[in-house]
C-alpha positions as CSV (number, residue, x, y, z in Angstrom):
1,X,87.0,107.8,148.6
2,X,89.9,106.7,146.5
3,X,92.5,107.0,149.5
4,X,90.3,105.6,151.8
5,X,90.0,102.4,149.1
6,X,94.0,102.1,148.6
7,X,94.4,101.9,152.4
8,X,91.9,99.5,152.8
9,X,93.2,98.0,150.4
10,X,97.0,98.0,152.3
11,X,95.3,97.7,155.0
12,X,94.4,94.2,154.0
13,X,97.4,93.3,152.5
14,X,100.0,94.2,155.1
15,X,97.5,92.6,158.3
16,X,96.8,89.4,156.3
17,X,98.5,88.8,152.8
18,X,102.0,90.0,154.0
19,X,101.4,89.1,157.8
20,X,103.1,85.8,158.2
21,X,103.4,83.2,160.8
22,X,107.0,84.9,162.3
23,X,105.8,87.9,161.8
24,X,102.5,87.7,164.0
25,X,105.0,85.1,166.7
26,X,107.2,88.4,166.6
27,X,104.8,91.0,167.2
28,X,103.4,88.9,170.4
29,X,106.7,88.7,171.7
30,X,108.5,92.3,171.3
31,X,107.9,95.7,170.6
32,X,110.2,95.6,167.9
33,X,108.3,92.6,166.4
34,X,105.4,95.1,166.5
35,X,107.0,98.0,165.1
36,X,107.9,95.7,162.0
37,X,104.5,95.1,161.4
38,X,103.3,98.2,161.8
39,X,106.1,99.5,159.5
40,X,105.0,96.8,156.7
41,X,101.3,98.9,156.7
42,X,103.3,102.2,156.4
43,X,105.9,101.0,153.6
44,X,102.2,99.7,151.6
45,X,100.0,102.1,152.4
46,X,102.4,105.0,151.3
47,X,103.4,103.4,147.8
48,X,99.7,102.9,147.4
49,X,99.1,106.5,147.7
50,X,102.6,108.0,147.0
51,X,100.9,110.6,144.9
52,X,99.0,112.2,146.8
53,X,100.8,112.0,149.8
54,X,102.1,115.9,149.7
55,X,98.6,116.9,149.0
56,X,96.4,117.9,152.6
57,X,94.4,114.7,153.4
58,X,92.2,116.3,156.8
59,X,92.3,119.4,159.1
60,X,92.4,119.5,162.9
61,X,91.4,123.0,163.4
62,X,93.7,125.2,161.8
63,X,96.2,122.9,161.2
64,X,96.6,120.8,157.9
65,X,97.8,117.4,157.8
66,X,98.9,116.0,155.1
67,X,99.5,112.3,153.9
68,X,102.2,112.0,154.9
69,X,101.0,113.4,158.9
70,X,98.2,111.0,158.5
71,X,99.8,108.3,157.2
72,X,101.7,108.9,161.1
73,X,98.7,108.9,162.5
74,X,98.0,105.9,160.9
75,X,101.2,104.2,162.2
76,X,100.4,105.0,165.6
77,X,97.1,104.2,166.1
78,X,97.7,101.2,164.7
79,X,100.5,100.4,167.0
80,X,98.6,101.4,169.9
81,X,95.3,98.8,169.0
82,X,97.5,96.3,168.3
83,X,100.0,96.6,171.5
84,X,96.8,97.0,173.7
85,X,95.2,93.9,172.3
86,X,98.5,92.1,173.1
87,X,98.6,93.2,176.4
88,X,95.1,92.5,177.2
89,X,95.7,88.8,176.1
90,X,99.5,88.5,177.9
91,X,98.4,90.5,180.9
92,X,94.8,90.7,181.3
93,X,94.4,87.4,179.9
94,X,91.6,88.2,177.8
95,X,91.1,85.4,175.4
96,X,91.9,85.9,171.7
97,X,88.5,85.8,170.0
98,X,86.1,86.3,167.3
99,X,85.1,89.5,169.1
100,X,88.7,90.9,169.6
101,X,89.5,89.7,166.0
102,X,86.2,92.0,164.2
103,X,86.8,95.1,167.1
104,X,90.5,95.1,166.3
105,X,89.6,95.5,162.7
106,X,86.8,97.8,162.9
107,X,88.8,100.5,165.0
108,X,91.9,99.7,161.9
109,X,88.6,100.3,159.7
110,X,87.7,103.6,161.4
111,X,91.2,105.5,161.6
112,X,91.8,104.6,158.1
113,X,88.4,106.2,157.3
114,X,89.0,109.2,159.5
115,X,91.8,110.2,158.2
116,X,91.5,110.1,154.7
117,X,89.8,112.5,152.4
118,X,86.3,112.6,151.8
119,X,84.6,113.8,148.4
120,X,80.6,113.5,149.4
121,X,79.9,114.5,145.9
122,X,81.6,111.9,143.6
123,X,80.4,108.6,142.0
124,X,83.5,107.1,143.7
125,X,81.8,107.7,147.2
126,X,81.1,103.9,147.9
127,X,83.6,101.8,145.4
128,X,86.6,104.0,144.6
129,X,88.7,102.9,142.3
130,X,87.3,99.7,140.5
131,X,90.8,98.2,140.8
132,X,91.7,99.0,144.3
133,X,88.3,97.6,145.5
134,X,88.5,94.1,143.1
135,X,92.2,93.5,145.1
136,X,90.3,94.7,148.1
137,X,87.8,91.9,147.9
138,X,90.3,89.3,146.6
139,X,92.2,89.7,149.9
140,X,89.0,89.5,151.6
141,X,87.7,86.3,149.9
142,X,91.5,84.9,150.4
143,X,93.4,85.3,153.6
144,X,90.6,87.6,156.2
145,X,88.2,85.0,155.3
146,X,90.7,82.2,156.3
147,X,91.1,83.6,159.7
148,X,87.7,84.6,160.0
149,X,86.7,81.3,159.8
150,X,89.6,79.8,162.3
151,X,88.2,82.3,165.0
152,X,84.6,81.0,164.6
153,X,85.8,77.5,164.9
154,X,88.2,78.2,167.5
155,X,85.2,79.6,169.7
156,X,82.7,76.9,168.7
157,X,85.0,73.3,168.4
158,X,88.7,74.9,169.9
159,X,89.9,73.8,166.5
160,X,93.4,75.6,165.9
161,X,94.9,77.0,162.8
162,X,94.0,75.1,159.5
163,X,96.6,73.0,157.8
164,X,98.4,74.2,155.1
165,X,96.2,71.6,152.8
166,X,93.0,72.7,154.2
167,X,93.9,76.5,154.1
168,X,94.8,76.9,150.2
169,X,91.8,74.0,149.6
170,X,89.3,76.2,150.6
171,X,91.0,79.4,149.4
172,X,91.2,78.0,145.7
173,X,87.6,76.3,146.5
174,X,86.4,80.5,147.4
175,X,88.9,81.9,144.8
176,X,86.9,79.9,142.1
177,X,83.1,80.4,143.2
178,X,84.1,84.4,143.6
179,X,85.6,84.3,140.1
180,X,82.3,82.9,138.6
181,X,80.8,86.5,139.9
182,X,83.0,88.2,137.1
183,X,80.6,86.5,133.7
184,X,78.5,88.4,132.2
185,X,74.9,88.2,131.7
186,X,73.6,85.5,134.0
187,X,75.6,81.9,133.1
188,X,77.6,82.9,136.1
189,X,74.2,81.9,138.2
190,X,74.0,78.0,137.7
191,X,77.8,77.6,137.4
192,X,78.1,79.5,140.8
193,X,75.2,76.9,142.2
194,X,77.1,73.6,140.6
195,X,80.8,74.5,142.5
196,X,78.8,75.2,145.6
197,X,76.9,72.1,145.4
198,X,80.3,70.2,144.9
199,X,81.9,71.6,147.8
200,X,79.2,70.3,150.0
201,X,79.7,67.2,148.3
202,X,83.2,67.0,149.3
203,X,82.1,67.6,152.4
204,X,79.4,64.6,152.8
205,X,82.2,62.5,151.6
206,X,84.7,63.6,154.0
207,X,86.9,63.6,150.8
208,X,88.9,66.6,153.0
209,X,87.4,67.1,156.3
210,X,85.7,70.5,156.9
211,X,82.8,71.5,159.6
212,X,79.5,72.7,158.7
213,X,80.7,75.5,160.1
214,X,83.6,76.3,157.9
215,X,81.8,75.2,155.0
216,X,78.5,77.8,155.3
217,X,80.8,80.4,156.5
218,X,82.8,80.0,153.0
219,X,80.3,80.1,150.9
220,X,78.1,82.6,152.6
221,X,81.3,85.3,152.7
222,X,82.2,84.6,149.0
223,X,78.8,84.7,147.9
224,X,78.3,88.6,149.5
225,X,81.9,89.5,148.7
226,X,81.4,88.2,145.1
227,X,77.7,90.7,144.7
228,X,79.8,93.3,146.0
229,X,82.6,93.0,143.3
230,X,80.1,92.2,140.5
231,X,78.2,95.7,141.4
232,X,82.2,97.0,141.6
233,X,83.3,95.5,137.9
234,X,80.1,96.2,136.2
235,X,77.8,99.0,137.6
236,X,74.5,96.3,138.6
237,X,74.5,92.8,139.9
C-alpha cells in the first residue's frame, strides 16, 4: 500500500494544504479554475510517486495501466466529482454540506485506492510508509480538520468560515495535543490530559470564543488521529 499512502497523502495536500481561498473561488467559477486544481493533485501526486510511475500499477482485462494511465485516471475522476458537486450546488441547488463534504472525499478516497497497487501480503498493508502516513495525519489534524469542523458548524449554528485568528488557534492548539502522541513510554498520557483541560479552560473564559461544538470535535479528531500515528511511529499505542 505504499502508492496508495503517497496519494493519500497528495491527496491531502493538493485538496487542503495547497487549496487556497482563490483557488476554491476559481474552481466554482470556471472550468479552467477546476482544471487548475485538478492539475495541482496531478503535478503532487506524480512527484510523490515519480518512481514508480513506469512500472504497471492495475489491469483492466488484458490491458496494463501504468502510473502514469492511472494517475489519468486519477485526474479525471477527480474532475468529474468535483465539477458534478459544483453543478449540483450552482444548478441543482443542493446545499454545500457536511454530507457532500465526507461523499466528495470518500469517492476521492476510493479512486485513489482502486487504482493503486495492492500487496495483500506485506506488513505495509495498513500504514505504508511510516513517513508518508505521519505527513498524512499531520494534514489531517491541520487543514481537513479545520474544514471539517466549519461544515459541522455551518449545518448546526450557520457559522461561516473561521477567522484567520481562530483557524491557526486551534490548528497550533491540535498541532500541540497530536505532537504529545509522539513520547515515549506513557508521560505523553497526563501531558495530553493537562493541554486538553486548558483548552476547555479557554473556552469557559471565552478567552477566544469557540462552540462546544468546535471544541469536542478538536479534541475528539486529534485524539484518534494522534493513536493512529503513535501505532504508525512506534509499532503499539
Amino acid at each position: 500500500m505504499i502508492i496508495f499512502w503517497r496519494l493519500l497523502l497528495s491527496h491531502l495536500l493538493a485538496d487542503f494544504t495547497l487549496q487556497f481561498d482563490v483557488v476554491n473561488r476559481l474552481k466554482r467559477k470556471s472550468v479552467w479554475g477546476m482544471l487548475l486544481h485538478c492539475l495541482t493533485h496531478f503535478v503532487v501526486s506524480a512527484t510523490l510517486t515519480w518512481n514508480s510511475l513506469p512500472e504497471t500499477w492495475f489491469t483492466l482485462g488484458p490491458l496494463a495501466v501504468s502510473g502514469w494511465g492511472a494517475l489519468g485516471i486519477m485526474l479525471a475522476a477527480h474532475f468529474a466529482t468535483d465539477e458534478l458537486r459544483v453543478y449540483g450546488m450552482k444548478v441543482l441547488h443542493f446545499r454545500d454540506n457536511t454530507l457532500s463534504f465526507l461523499a466528495d472525499q470518500v469517492v476521492h478516497f476510493y479512486v485513489l485506492f482502486m487504482i493503486s497497487p495492492v500487496v495483500i501480503n506485506g506488513p505495509d498493508l495498513l500504514l505504508g510508509e511510516k513517513w508518508a502516513a505521519i505527513a498524512a495525519m499531520f494534514v489531517l489534524v491541520t487543514h481537513f480538520t479545520t474544514v471539517l469542523v466549519y461544515f459541522f458548524e455551518k449545518d448546526m449554528f450557520g457559522k461561516g468560515f473561521p477567522s484567520f485568528d481562530e483557524k491557526y488557534f486551534l490548528i497550533f492548539e491540535r498541532l500541540v495535543l497530536w505532537a504529545f502522541f509522539f513520547a515515549a513510554g506513557y508521560w505523553w498520557i497526563p501531558f495530553a490530559a493537562a493541554w486538553v483541560f486548558q483548552l476547555f479552560y479557554l473556552k469557559r473564559k471565552r478567552i477566544i470564543d469557540l462552540s462546544k461544538v468546535n471544541v469536542w470535535l478538536s479534541v475528539a479528531i486529534t485524539v484518534l488521529l494522534g493513536l493512529w500515528t503513535r501505532f504508525a511511529y512506534y509499532g503499539y499505542l
